[in-house]
C-alpha positions in Angstrom: 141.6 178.0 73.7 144.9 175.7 74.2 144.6 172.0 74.4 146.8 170.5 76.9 148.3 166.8 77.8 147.7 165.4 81.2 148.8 162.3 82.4 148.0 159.2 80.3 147.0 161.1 77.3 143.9 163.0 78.7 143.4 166.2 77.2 142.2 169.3 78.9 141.7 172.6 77.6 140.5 176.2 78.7 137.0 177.7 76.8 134.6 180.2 78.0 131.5 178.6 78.9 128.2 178.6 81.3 128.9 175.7 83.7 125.9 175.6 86.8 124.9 179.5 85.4 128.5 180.5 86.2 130.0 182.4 82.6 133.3 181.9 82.8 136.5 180.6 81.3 136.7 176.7 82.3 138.8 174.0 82.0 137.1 171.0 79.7 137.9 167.9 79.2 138.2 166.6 74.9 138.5 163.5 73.2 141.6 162.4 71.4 140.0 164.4 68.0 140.0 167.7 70.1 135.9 167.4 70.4 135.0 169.0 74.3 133.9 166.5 76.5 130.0 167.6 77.4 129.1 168.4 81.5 126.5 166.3 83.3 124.5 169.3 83.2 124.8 169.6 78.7 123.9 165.7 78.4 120.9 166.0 80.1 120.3 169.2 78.4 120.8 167.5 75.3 119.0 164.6 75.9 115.9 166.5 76.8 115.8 168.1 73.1 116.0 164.9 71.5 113.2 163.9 73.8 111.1 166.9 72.6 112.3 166.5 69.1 110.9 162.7 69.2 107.4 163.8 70.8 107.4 166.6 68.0 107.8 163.9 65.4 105.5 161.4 66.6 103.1 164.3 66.6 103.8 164.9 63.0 102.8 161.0 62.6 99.8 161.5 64.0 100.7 159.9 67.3 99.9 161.1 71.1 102.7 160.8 72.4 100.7 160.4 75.9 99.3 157.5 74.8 102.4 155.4 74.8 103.2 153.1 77.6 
């Protein structure tokens, strides 16, 4: 993996990654500490298991999370 400049000091780098099911090497975008930038598709996916992780925890509380409205 090689991090690159572009123009006004975006970063864009090559990784091998799944990106809509495709495994392939892909060009990502990072942030200024070299961190990738996630897809659409890995911030949903990411926010769905912190979804799950709350319902799991409200269930350890003794709460349905059903119930809430």
């Amino acid at each position: 993996m090689g991090i690159f400049f572009g123009g006004s000091l975006n970063l864009f780098g090559r990784e091998r990654g799944t990106y809509q099911r495709i495994t392939r090497e892909w060009l990502y975008w990072y942030n200024e500490q070299g961190q990738r930038l996630l897809t659409p598709e890995e911030r949903i996916q990411e926010a769905e298991q912190r979804v799950q992780m709350l319902v799991e925890h409200l269930r350890t509380l003794g709460i349905d999370p059903e119930s809430i409205t």
